[in-house]
C-alpha positions in Angstrom: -13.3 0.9 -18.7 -9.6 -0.4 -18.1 -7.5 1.1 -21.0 -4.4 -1.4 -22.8 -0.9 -0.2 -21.9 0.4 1.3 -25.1 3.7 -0.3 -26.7 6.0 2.9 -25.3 5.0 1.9 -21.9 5.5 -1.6 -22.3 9.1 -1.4 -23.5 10.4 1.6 -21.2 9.1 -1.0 -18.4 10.9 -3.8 -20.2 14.0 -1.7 -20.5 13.7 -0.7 -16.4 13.1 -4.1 -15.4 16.9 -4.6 -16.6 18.1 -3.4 -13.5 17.6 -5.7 -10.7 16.6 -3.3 -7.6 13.6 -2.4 -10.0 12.5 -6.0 -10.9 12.1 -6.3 -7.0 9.2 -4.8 -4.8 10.9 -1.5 -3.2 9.1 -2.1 0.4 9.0 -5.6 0.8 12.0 -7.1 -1.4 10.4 -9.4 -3.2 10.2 -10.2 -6.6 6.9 -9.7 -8.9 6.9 -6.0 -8.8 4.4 -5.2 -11.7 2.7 -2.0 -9.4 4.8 1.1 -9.0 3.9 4.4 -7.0 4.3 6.7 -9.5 4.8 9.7 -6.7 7.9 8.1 -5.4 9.3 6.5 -9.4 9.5 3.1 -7.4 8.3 -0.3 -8.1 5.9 -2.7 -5.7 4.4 -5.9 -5.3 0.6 -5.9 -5.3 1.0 -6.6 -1.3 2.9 -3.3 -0.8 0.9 -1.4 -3.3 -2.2 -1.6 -1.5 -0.8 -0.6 1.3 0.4 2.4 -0.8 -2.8 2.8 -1.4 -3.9 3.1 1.8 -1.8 6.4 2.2 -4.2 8.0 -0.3 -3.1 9.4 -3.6 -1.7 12.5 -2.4 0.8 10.5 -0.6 1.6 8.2 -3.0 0.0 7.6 -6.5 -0.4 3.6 -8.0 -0.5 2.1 -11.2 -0.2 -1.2 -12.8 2.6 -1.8 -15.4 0.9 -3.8 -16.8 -2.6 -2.6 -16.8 -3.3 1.0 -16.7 -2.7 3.6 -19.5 0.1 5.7 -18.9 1.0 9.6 -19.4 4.1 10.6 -20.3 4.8 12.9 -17.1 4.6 9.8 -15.3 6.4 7.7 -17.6 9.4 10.6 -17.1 8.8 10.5 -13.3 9.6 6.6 -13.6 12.3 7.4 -15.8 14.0 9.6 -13.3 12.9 7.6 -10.0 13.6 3.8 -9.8 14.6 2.0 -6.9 18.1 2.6 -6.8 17.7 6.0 -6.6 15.3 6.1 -4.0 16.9 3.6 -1.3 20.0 5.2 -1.1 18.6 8.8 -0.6 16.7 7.3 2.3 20.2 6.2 3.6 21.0 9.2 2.9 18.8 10.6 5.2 19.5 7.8 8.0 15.7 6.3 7.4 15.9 2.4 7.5 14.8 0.5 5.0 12.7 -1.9 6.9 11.2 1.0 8.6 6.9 0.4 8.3 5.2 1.6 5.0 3.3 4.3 6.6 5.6 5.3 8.6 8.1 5.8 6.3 6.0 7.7 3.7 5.1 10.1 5.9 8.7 11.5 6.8 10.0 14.5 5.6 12.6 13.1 3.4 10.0 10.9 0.9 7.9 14.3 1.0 10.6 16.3 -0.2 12.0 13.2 -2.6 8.2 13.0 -4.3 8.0 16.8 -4.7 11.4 17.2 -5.9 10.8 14.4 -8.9 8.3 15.9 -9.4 9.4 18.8 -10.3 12.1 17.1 -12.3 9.6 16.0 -14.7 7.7 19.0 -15.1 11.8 20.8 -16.0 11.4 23.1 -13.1 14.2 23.9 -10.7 15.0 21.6 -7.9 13.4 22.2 -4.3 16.1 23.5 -2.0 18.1 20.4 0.1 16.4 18.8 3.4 18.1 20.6 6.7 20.3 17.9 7.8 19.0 15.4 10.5 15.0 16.1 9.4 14.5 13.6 7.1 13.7 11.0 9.8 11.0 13.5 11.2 7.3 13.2 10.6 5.3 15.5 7.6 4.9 18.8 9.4 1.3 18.7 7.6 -1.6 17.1 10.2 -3.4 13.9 9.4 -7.1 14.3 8.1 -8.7 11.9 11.0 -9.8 9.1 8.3 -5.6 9.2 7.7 -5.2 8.9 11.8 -7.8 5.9 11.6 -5.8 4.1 9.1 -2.7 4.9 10.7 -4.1 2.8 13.3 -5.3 -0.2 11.3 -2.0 -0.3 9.6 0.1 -0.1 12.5 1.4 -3.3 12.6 2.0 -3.2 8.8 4.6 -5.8 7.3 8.4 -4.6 7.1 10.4 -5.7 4.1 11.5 -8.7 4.3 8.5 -9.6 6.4 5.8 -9.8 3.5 5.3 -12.3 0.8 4.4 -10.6 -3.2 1.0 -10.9 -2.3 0.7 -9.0 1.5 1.1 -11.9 3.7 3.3 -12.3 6.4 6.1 -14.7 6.0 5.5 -15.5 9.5 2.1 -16.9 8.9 3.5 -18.8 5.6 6.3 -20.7 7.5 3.7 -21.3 10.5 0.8 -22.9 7.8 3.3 -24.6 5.9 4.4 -26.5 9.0 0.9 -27.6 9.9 0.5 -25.2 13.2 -2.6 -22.6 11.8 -4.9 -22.8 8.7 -6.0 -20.3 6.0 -9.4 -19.8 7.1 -8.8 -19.1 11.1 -6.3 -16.5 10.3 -8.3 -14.4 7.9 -11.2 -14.5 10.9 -8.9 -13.3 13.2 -7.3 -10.9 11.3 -11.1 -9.4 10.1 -11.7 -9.3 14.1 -9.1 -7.9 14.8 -9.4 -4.9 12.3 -12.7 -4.2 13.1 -11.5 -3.9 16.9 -9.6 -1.4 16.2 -11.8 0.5 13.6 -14.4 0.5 16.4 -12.3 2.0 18.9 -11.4 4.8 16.9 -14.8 5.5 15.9 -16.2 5.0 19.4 -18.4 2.0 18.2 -19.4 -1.0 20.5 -17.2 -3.5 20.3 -19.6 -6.1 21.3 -22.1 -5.3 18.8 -19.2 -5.7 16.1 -18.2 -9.5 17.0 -21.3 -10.4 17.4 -22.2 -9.7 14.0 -18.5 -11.4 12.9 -19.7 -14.4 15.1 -23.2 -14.3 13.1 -21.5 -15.0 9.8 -19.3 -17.5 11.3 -21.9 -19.5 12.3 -23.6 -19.2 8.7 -20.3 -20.5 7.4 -20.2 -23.2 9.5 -24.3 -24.2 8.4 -22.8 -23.7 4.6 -25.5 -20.9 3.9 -22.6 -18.5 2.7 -20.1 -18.3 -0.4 -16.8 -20.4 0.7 -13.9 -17.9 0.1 -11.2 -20.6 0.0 -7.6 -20.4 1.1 -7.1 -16.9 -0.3 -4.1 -14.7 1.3 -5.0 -12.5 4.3 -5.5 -9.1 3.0 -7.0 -10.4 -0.5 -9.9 -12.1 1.3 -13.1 -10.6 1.4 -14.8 -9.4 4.2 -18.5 -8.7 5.2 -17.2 -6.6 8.4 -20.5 -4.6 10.0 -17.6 -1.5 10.3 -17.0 -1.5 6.6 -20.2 -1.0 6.1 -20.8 1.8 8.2 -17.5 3.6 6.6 -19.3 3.2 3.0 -22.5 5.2 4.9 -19.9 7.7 6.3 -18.0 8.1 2.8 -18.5 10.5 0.1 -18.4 7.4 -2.3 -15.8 8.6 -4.8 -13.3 6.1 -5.3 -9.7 7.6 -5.4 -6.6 6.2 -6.6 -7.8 3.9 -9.1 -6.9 5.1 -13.0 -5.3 8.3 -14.4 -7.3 10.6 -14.4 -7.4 10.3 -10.4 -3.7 11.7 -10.7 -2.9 13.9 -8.2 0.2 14.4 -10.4 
């Protein structure tokens, strides 16, 4: 059951919304930024923040502003983060901003910078400072191979300035708005395009995988399935035949979604 933000939360987020950087999404630079990763004390559109969750909560932790319950360490974490803060240590550390979500998350310098607010909050002492020139280098930690699969599904992930509040690309946007590609066809393409690459890092036949996508096309074009309307690309739901055989392959505990999943 979804818990009410208490009144302390909603006016230290009031009071941080005062400054600009944090009233715009960190990754993507627009506005609407109501998600935040609490690992990194930044603020997100809903677009960016499922990407962020897609780096598991290890990596980077996400709550609403607006609708999850909040604990004071992470209220502190916020307190001492913010946008700001966190785009000019990446400077800093010569790490573009427009550099992809994924990629940039996994670099030394925003693994030091989520471990060092940490500690912050908790009152401990600081970590020691990044060797110079490193920041830009990957984790030294290996992927899990679930992390090197979505690495792969991701790779072509939005840069800032790319990606509208809600995930999709601005490219796409400007191309629908001018009458060149539709919703629908996108989405399809898209979903085929995932599940391509899900099979190939999971050894699956490709074949078998379209052909099941081309099975529900054809049911959407007889009407005998749900229309999904002209939702965004990555907030349109998919009956992919690869999801389904991750869900058989999961452990089935959902991560990432409340409080008390705090890796924090």
């Amino acid at each position: 059951m979804m818990m009410a933000v208490d009144p302390q939360a909603v006016e230290f987020f009031s009071k941080q919304m005062e400054d600009p950087e944090n009233a715009m999404c960190c990754d993507c630079g627009t506005e609407e930024a109501t998600w935040v990763s609490v690992s990194h004390g930044i603020y997100l559109s809903i677009g960016a923040a499922g990407l962020h969750r897609s780096l598991g909560v290890k990596v980077s932790f996400v709550q609403s502003t607006t609708m999850d319950s909040w604990k004071p360490k992470h209220l502190r974490m916020m307190e001492l983060g913010g946008n700001r803060r966190f785009n000019e240590f990446l400077k800093e550390q010569g790490i573009p901003q427009d550099m992809p979500v994924r990629e940039k998350y996994n670099t030394r310098a925003a693994e030091w910078y989520r471990e060092n607010l940490r500690a912050e909050a908790e009152g401990l002492e600081p970590l020691a400072q990044l060797p110079l020139g490193t920041g830009h280098l990957p984790c030294e930690t290996s992927p899990s191979s679930m992390q090197h699969v979505l690495d792969q599904v991701f790779a072509e992930s939005p840069r800032r300035g790319s990606m509208t509040a809600g995930g999709v690309s601005q490219g796409q946007v400007c191309r629908k708005a001018s009458g060149e590609i539709s919703a629908k066809p996108a989405a399809k393409s898209t979903s085929k395009s995932i599940c391509e690459k899900l099979s190939s890092c999971f050894g699956m036949n490709k074949h078998s995988v379209m052909e099941d996508e081309e099975e529900e096309d054809s049911k959407d074009s007889l009407g005998l399935t749900e229309s999904r309307g002209n939702l965004p690309t990555l907030l349109v739901s998919s009956e992919c035949p690869t999801a389904k055989r991750l869900q058989k392959l999961s452990s089935g505990t959902m991560q990432g979604f409340g409080s008390s999943d705090s890796p924090l």
